[in-house]
N, C-alpha and C positions, 0 to 999 in steps of 0.2 A: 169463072175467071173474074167476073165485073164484082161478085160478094168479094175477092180478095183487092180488085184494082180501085176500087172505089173509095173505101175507106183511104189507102194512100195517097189516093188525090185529094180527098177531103183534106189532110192532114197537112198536104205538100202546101195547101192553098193558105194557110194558116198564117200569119203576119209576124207570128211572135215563135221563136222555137222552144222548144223542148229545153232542160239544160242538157240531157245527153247530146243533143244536137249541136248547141252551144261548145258542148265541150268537142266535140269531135270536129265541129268546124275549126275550133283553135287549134288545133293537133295538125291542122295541115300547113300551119306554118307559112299562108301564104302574105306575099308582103301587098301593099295598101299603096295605089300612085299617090305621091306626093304627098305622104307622111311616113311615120314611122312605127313599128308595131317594137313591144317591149315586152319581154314575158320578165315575169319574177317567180320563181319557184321555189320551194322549200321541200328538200326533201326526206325521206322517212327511211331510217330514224331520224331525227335531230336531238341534241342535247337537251332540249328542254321542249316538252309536249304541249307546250300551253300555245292557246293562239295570239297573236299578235297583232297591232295596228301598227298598220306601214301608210307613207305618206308620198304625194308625187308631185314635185315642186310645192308645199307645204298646206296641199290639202289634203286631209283623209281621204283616201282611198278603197282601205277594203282592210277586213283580218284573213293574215295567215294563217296555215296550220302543218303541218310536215305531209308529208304527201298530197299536196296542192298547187296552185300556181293561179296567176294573174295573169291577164294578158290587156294591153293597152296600146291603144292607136291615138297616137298623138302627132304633133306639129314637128316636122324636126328642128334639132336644135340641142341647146343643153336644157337637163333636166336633172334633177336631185330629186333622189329616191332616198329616204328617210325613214328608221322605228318613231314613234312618235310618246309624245312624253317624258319618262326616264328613259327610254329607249334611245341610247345616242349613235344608234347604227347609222350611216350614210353612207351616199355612194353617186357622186356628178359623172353623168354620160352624156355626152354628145353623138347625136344621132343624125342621118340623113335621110334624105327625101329614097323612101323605099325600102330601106335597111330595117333589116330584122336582129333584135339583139337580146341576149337573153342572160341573165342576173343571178343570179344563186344566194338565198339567204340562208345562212344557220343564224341558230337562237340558242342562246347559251343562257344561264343562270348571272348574274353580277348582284350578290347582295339582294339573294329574292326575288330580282326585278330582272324581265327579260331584254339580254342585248343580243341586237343581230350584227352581222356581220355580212355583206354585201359585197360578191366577187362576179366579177365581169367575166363569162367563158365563153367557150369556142361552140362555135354553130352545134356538132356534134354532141357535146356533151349536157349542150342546155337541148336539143332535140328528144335526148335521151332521156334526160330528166323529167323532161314535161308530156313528154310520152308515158312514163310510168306515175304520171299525177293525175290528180281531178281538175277542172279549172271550180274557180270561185269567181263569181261575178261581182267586179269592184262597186264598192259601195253599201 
């Protein structure tokens, strides 16, 4: 029993996780006292395959890709979520202390160059979405 309990302890003791870890921690959706958690997800297919630089309050944050997602703990308050460059996707959310809200990007083609489009949904459907994604670690 201690060949198989030991190494999990070693593991459990570890500072930094896994990204499976990472990702499975995000999937519980749990909310954060006195901030706010934001998922962005993309999912698969989308109209256009290619991945993308998305921006949050007008710093780089991370690239998308269709079957993925972000997840972000932030201050609440208002925030703009942004494609970044030709990218003129955007999307201003106001969030509260504890509130969990989740974002939906599609990417479409415009002239070559990918534009998203950013819709605010219901607990349920962005659950569901980011249940059947990877997470990507922003940045």
């Amino acid at each position: 029993m201690w060949r198989i309990l030991f190494p999990v302890l070693l593991l459990a003791g570890c500072s930094s996780m896994s990204p499976a870890m990472r990702d499975m921690s995000a999937k519980q959706f749990y909310s954060v006292p006195e901030k706010s958690v934001i998922y962005v997800v993309r999912e698969t297919p989308d109209l256009d395959p290619r991945p993308t630089v998305i921006t949050l309050n007008g710093a780089s944050e991370g690239i998308t890709y269709p079957g993925a997602f972000v997840r972000w703990v932030v201050q609440p308050g208002q925030h703009l979520i942004a494609g970044f460059g030709a990218d003129a996707g955007r999307i201003e959310l106001r969030t509260a202390p504890g509130g969990i809200y989740f974002v939906r990007q599609s990417v479409s083609q415009v002239n070559n160059l990918p534009q998203s489009t950013f819709t605010v949904v219901n607990e349920e459907a962005g659950r569901t979405a980011v249940s059947r994604s990877a997470r990507i670690d922003a940045s």
